[in-house]
C-alpha positions as CSV (number, residue, x, y, z in Angstrom):
1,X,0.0,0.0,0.0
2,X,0.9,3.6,-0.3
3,X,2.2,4.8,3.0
4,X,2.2,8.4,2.0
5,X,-0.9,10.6,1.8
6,X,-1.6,12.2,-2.0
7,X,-2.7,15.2,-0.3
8,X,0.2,15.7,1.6
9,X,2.3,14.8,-1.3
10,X,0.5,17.9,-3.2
11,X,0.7,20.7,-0.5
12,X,4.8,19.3,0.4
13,X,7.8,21.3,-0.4
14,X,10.1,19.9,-3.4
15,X,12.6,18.6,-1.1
16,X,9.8,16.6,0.5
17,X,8.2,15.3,-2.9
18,X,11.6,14.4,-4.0
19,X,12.7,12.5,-1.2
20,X,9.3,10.5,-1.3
21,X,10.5,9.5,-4.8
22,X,13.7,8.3,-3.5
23,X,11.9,6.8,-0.7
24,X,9.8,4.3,-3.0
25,X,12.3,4.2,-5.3
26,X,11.3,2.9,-9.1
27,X,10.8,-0.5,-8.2
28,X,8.3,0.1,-5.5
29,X,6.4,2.9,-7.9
30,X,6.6,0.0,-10.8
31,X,5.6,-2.9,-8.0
32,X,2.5,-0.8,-6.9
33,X,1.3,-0.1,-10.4
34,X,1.7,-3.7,-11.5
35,X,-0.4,-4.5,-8.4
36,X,-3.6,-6.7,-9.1
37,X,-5.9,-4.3,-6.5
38,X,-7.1,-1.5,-8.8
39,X,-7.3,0.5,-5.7
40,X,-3.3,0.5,-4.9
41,X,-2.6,1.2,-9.0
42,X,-5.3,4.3,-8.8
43,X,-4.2,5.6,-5.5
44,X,-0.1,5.3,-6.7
45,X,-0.8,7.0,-9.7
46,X,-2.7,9.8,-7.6
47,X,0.6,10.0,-5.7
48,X,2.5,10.4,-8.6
49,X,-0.1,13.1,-10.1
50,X,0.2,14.9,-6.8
51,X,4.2,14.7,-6.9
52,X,4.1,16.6,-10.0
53,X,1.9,19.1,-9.3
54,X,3.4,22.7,-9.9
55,X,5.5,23.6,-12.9
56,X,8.6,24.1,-10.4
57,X,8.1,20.6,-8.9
58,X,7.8,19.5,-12.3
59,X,11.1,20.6,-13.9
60,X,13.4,19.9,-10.8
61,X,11.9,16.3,-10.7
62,X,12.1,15.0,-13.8
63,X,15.7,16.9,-14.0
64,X,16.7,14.0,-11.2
65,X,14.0,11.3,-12.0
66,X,12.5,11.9,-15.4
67,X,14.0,8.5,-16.8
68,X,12.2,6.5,-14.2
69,X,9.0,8.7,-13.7
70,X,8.6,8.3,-17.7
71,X,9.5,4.3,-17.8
72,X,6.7,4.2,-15.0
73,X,4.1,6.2,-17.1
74,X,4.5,3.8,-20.2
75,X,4.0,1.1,-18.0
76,X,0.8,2.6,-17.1
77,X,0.0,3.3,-20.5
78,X,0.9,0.0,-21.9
79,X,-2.8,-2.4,-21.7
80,X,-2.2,-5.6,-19.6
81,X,-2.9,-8.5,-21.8
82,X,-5.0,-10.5,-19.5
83,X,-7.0,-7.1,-18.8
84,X,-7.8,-6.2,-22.0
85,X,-9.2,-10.0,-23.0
86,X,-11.7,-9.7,-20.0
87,X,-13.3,-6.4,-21.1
């Protein structure tokens, strides 16, 4: 699960929101949106949403992270296989 609130995440400092991303790290973010419970892949990506939330935020993050941050949104964007077949 998430253990940090999206709200805080939006209202928090950059030096906050960026040491949340180190905190999960990439493989945690990637873990949680490959999760089964639609609830822990809607709430991560609210996270993420919330991390990047001001233009600011937004330039100084992906400066350090953007690699990651962009590997997890095609991840996200790519349709899971099984997923797809059942709707």
């Amino acid at each position: 699960m998430v253990s940090y609130d999206q709200n805080i995440a939006f209202q928090a400092e950059e030096r906050i929101k960026v040491q949340i991303i180190k905190s999960l790290g990439a493989d945690q973010i990637f873990r949680l949106l490959s999760d089964l419970d639609s609830n822990v892949v809607m709430k991560t990506l609210g996270l993420l949403r919330n991390l990047l939330s001001t233009k600011p935020h937004i330039d100084h993050i992906m400066a350090s992270h953007g690699k990651q941050i962009m590997q997890v949104f095609w991840l996200v964007s790519i349709p899971n296989t099984a997923d797809s077949t059942k709707r």
